[in-house]
N, C-alpha and C positions, 0 to 999 in steps of 0.2 A: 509444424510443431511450434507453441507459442512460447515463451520466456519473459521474464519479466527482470531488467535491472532496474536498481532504484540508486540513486547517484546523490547522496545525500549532501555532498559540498553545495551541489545544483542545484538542491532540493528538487531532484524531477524525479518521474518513475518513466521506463522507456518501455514500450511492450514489443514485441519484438517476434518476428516470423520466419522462422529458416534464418536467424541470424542477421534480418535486417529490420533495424526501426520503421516501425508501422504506425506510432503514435507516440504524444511525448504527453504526460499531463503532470501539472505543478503538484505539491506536495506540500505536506506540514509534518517535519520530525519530531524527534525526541528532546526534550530540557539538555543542558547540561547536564546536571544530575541524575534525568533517566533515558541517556540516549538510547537512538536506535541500534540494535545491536548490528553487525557487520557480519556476515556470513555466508552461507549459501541452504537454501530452505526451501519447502515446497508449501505451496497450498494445500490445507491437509481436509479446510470445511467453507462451505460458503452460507451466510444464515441474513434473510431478505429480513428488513426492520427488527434489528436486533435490540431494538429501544437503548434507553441512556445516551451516551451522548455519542456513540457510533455510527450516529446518521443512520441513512437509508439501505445500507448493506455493509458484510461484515465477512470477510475473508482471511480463516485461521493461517497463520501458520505453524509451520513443523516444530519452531520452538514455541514453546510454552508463552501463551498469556499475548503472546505479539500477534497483530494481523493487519493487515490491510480493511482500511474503513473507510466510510465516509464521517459528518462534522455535522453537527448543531451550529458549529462558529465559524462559520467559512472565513471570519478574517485570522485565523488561527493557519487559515494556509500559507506559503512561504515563509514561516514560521518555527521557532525550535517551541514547540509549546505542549508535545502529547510525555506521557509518560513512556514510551518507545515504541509506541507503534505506529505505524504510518498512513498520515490524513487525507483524505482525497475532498474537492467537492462531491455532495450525492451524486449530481448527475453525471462527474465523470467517473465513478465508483460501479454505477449502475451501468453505465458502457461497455468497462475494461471486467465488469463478473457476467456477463452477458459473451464474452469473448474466450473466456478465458477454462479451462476446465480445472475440476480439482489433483491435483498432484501436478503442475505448473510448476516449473521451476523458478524460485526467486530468488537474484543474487542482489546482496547489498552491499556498498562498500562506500568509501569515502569519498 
């Protein structure tokens, strides 16, 4: 069973198999103003070229309007730069939804 924490201090995302780290890939959070929210969430949709500026793949989650994406800006990654959702490079976005199914648990936190 897969998992996904994302460790926003780190700005990493860890994916995770039976409870052990299987991969770690960088990340771009939320502004101050619209951080990423902190909680525990599933993958609810996953949508390949979701156009605008979500890059190459686009992974809902369970709360509203957030998901897991890829960047047009990849220098936006290790960065607070998204409005709260969280930025991957395409090609590592394209890896980790190729891995990953939908209803995946996702916990975020500080």
């Amino acid at each position: 069973m897969y998992r996904i924490i994302i460790e926003l201090s780190k700005r990493m995302l860890y994916l995770l198999q039976d409870n052990i780290v299987i991969r770690g890939f960088p990340i771009g959070i939320g502004k101050e103003l619209t951080q990423t929210p902190v909680g525990n969430y599933t993958i609810i949709n996953k949508v390949p070229n979701p156009g605008g500026p979500f890059g190459a793949f686009w992974m809902g989650l369970s709360r509203p309007h957030y998901g897991i994406h890829g960047t047009n800006n990849p220098d936006s990654i290790g960065t607070q730069a998204s409005h709260g959702c969280v930025r991957m490079y395409n090609e590592d976005v394209l890896a980790l939804s190729k891995i990953v199914p939908i209803g995946t648990r996702v916990t975020i936190r500080n």
